[in-house]
C-alpha positions in Angstrom: 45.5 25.0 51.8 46.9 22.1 49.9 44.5 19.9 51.1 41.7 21.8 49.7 43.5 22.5 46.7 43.1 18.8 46.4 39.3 19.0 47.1 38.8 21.9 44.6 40.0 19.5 41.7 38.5 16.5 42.7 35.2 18.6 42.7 36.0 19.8 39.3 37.2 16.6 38.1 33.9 15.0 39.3 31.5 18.1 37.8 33.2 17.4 34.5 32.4 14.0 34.6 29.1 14.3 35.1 29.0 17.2 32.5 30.3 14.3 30.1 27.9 12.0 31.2 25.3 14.5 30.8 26.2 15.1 27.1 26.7 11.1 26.9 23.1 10.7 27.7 21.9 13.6 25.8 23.8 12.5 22.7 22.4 9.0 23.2 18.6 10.5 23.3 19.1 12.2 20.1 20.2 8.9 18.5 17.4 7.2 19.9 15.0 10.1 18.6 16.5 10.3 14.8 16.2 6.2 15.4 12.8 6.3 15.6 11.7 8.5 12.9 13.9 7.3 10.8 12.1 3.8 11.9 8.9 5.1 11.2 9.7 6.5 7.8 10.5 2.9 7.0 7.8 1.3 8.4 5.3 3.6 6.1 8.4 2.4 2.8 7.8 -1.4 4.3 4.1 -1.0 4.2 3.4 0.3 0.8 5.6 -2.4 -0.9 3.8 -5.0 1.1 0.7 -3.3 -0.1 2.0 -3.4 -3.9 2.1 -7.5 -3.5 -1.0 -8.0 -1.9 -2.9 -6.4 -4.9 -0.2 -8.4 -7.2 -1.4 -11.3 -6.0 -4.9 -10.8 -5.8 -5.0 -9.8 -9.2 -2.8 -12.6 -10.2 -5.4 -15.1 -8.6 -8.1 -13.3 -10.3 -8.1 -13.2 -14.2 -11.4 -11.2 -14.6 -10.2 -8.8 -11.8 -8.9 -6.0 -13.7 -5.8 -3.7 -12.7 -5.5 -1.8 -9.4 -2.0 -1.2 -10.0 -1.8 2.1 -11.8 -5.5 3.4 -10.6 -4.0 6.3 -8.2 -1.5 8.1 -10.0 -0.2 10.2 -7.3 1.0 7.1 -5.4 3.5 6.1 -8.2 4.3 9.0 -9.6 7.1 9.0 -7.8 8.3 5.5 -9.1 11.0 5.7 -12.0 9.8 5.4 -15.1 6.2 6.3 -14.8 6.8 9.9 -16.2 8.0 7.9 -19.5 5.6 5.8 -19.1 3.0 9.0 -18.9 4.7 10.0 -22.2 3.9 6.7 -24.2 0.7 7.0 -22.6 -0.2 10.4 -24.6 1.7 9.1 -27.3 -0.3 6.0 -27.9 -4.0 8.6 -27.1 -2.8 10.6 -29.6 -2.4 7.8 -32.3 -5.2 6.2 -31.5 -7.4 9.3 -31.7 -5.7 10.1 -35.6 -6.8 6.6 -36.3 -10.5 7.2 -35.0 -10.3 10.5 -36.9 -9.5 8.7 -40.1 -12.5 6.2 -39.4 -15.0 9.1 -38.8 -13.8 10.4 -42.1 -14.3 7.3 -44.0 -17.9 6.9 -42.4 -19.1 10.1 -44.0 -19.3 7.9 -47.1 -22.0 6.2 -45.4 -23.8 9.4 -44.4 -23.8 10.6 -48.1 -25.5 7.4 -49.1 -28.1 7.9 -46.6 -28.4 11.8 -46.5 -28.5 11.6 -50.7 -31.6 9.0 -50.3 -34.6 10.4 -51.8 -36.7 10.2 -48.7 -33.8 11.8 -46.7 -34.8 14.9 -47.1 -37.4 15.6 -43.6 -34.0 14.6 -41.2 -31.8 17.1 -42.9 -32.6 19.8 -40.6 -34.2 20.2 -37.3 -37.9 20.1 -36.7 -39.5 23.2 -37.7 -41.3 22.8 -34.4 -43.2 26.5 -34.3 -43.6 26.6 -38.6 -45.4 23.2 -38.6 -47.4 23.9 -35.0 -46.3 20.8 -33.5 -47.8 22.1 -29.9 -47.0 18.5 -28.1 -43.5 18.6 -29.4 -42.6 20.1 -25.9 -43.9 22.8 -23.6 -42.3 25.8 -22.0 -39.1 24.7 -23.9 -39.6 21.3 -22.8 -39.6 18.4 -24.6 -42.8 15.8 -24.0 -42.3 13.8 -26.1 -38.7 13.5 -27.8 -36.3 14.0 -25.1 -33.4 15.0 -27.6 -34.0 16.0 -30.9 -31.2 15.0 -33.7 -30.8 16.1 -37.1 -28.1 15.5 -40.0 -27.4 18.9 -40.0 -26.4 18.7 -36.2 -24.5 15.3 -36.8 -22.6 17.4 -39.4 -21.6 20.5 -37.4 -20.2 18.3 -34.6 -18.2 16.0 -36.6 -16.6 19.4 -37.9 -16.4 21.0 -35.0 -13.2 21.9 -32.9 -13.8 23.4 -29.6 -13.6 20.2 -28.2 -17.5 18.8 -28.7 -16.4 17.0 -32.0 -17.4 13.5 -31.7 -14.5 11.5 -30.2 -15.8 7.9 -31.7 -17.3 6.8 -34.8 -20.4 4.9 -32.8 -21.7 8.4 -31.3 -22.1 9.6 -34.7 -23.8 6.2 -35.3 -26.1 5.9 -32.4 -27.2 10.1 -33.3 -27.6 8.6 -36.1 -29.9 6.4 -35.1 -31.9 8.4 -32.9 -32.7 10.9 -36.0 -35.0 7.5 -37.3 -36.2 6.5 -34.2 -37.4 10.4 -33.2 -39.2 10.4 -36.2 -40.5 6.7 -36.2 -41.7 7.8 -31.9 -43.5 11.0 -32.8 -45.4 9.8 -36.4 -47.6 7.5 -36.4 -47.0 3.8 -38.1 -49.5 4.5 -40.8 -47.5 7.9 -41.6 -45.3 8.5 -44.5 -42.6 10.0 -42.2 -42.7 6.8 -40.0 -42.6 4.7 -43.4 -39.4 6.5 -44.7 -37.4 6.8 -41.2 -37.8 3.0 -41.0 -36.8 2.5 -44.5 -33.9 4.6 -43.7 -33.0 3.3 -40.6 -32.9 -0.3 -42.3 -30.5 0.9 -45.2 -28.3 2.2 -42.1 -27.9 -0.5 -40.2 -26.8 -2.7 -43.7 -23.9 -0.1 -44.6 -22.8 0.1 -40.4 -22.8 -3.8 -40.4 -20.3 -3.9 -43.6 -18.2 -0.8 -42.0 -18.1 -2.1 -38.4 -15.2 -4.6 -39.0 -12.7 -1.2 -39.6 -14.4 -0.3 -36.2 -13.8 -4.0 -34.4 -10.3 -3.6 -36.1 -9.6 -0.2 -34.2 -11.2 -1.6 -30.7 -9.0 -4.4 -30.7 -6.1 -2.7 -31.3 -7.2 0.0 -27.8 -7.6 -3.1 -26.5 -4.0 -4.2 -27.2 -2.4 -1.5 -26.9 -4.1 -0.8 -23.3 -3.2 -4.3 -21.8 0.3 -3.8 -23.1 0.7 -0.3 -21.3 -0.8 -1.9 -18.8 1.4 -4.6 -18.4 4.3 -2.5 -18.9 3.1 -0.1 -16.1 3.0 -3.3 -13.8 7.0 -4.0 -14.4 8.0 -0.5 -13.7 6.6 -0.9 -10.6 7.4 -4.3 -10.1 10.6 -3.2 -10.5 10.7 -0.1 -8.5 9.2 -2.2 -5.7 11.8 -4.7 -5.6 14.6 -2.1 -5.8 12.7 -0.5 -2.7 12.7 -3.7 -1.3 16.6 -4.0 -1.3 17.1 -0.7 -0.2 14.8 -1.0 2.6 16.6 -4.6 3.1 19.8 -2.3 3.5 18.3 0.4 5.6 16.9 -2.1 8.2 20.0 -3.6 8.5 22.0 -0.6 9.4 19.3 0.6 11.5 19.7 -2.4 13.6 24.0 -2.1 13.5 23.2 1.9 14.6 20.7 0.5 17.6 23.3 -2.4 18.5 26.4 0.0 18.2 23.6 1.9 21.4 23.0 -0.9 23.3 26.3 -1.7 23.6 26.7 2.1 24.4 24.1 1.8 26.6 25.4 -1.0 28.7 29.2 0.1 28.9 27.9 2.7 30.5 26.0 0.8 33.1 27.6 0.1 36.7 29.1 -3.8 37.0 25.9 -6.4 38.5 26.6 -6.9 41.6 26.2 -10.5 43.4 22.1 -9.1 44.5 21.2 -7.9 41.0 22.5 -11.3 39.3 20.4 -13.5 42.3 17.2 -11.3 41.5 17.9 -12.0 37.7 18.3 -15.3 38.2 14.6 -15.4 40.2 13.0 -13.4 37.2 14.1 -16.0 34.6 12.2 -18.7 36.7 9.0 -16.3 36.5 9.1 -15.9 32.5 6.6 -17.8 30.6 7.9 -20.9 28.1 8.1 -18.2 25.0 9.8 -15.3 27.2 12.4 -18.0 28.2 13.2 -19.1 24.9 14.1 -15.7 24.1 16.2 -14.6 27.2 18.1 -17.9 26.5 18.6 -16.7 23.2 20.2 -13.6 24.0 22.3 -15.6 26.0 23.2 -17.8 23.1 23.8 -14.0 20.8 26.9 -13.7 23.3 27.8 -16.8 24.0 28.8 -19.4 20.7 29.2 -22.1 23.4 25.8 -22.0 24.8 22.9 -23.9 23.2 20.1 -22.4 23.6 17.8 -25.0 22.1 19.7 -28.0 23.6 17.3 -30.5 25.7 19.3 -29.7 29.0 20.7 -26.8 29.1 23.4 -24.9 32.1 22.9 -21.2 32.7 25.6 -19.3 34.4 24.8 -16.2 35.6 28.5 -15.6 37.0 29.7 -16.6 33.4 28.2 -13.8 31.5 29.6 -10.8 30.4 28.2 -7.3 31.9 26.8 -6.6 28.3 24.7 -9.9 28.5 23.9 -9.7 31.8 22.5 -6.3 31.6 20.3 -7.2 28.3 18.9 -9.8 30.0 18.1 -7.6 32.9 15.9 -5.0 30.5 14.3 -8.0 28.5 13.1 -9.1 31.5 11.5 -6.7 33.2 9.8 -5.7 30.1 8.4 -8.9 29.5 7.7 -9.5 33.4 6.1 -6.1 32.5 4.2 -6.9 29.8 2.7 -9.6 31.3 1.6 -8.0 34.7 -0.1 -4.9 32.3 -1.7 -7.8 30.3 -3.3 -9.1 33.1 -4.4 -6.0 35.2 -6.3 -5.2 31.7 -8.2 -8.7 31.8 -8.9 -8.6 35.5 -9.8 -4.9 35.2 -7.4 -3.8 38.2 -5.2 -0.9 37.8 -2.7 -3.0 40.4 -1.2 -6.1 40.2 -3.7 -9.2 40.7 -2.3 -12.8 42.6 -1.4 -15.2 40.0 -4.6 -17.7 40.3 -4.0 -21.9 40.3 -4.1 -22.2 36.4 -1.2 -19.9 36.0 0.2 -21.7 39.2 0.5 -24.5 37.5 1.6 -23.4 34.1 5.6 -24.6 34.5 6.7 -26.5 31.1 9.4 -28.9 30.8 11.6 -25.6 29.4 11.2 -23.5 32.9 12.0 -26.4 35.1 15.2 -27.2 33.1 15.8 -23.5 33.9 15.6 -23.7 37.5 17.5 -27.0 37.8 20.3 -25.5 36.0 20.0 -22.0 37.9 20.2 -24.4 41.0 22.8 -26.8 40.1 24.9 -23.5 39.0 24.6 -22.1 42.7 25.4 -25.4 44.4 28.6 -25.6 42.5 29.4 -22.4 43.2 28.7 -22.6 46.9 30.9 -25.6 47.1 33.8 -23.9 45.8 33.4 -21.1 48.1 33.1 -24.0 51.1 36.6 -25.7 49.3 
């Protein structure tokens, strides 16, 4: 009875362990999963600031190349300072479209003068199309030959118009303008009084728009300005937000890597001790890792291990000298590198099963992997001679 007593609690004692290691691993697996979105979610954050730099510097090695920075407004709406930036925006649209207003105004001075001409009188209103039986003017409410007919009347009702079909810049009212003279001078004939006053008109135009088109240069210029500067201060917001998402991603990585060390070394505590087999077969899969692999194994040796110089000419690997924790990352490196390789091959080869190794990659054994082996070897020896001793 006391004996299985004793039985009864080992049997409990081991079911809870195992329950514990159950939840160890499970806990362990949800790490790993929240690791790896959160991973993700960084890589996308990594991306678009590398993206951000790529079109800084093309547009900084192109001067004619004009902004790509702030073309999709959804992808930086996000960044501080762009909703103020949005503000000066219609701030600035909204001046600017009070100054254009006030230019418009001042240009109906030169549309008196030309409206009050004597000769002005047959482009005050539209063409009396049906009253003066002009049959080839269209057809069937098509025009045949003046695709859009233009009047001062017209001019007049859009400039005071406010259901949003005003004119929004002084050179539309200009080029209707325009196109009033050279319907006229199009449908008359050369020799026709009409096509006589239209040019004379047109002429008379084009003097008063050349001595009011400096106000207009004057206004462009300032757009112009006033654009390049928004634009340039759009470019150091993000600049700005970029590099501030730089550092925090800077940060992020780094804990990221601390939270999947801090598993590893989870990982491997939990891992049985290497016994004398497992650390001879490691020892057999270091010799099989390419010049690059190698470097790398010896460099996780060298993470553990201050003494050990990784990048020395001659170097002197112990495999009885290294921690579990060391031993055991060198263990899963290899094999997924050994791994790696053997995929990588089947894929050229076009086997689904490993292929022999032909005489090139025989013979492929750098000054690194031999170094490897010698030290592997002269490691053993000594060891075998104290076990002799």
């Amino acid at each position: 009875m006391e004996e299985q007593l004793i039985l009864d609690i080992g049997d409990d004692g081991i079911e809870k362990m195992e329950e514990n290691n159950a939840a160890t691993v499970d806990d362990i697996g949800r790490q790993v999963d929240d690791l790896f979105t959160k991973v993700e979610q960084l890589e996308q954050r990594v991306n678009e600031v590398e993206q951000f730099y790529l079109n800084l510097s093309k547009k900084q090695s192109s001067a004619s190349q004009k902004s790509s920075l702030v073309k999709d407004k959804d992808k930086v709406k996000h960044i501080p300072g762009f909703k103020k930036h949005q503000q000066d925006a219609a701030r600035r649209e909204a001046a600017a479209a009070k100054r254009m207003q006030e230019i418009m105004r001042q240009f109906g001075s030169v549309l008196r003068q030309i409206t009050q001409h004597k000769w002005a009188w047959p482009f005050m209103q539209p063409v009396d199309v049906e009253g003066l039986g002009l049959r080839d003017y269209y057809e069937d409410g098509v025009y045949q030959v003046i695709d859009r007919p233009m009047d001062f009347s017209t001019i007049k009702n859009q400039m005071e118009a406010k259901d949003g079909t005003e004119y929004k810049h002084v050179s539309d009212i200009c080029s209707d303008v325009r196109l009033i003279f050279q319907n006229a001078m199009k449908y008359n004939d050369d020799k026709s009084d009409v096509h006589a006053m239209a040019k004379t008109l047109l002429e008379k135009f084009e003097e008063k728009w050349l001595q009011f088109l400096p106000r207009v240069n004057e206004e462009e210029k300032r757009r112009g300005e006033e654009e390049a500067e928004a634009q340039l201060n759009m470019q150091r917001v993000q600049e700005a937000a970029h590099a501030k998402m730089a550092r925090d991603l800077s940060n992020e990585l780094y804990e990221a890597d601390m939270h999947l060390e801090g598993l590893r070394e989870t990982v491997v505590q939990k891992c049985r001790k290497m016994s004398i087999e497992d650390k001879r077969n490691l020892g057999i899969a270091l010799t099989q890792l390419c010049p690059e692999d190698l470097s790398k194994a010896l460099d996780i040796v060298a993470q553990h291990n201050p003494s050990f110089h990784a990048t020395a000419v001659e170097v002197d690997l112990d495999i009885d000298a290294q921690s579990e924790s060391t031993l055991w990352r060198l263990r899963y490196f290899v094999k997924d590198a050994l791994q790696g390789h053997s995929k990588d091959d089947d894929e050229g080869n076009g086997h689904l099963i490993p292929t022999k190794p032909t005489n090139t990659t025989r013979t492929i054994a750098s000054k690194r992997k031999k170094q490897i082996c010698n030290a592997l070897a002269r490691t053993a020896k000594k060891r075998n001679q104290k076990c002799s001793s």
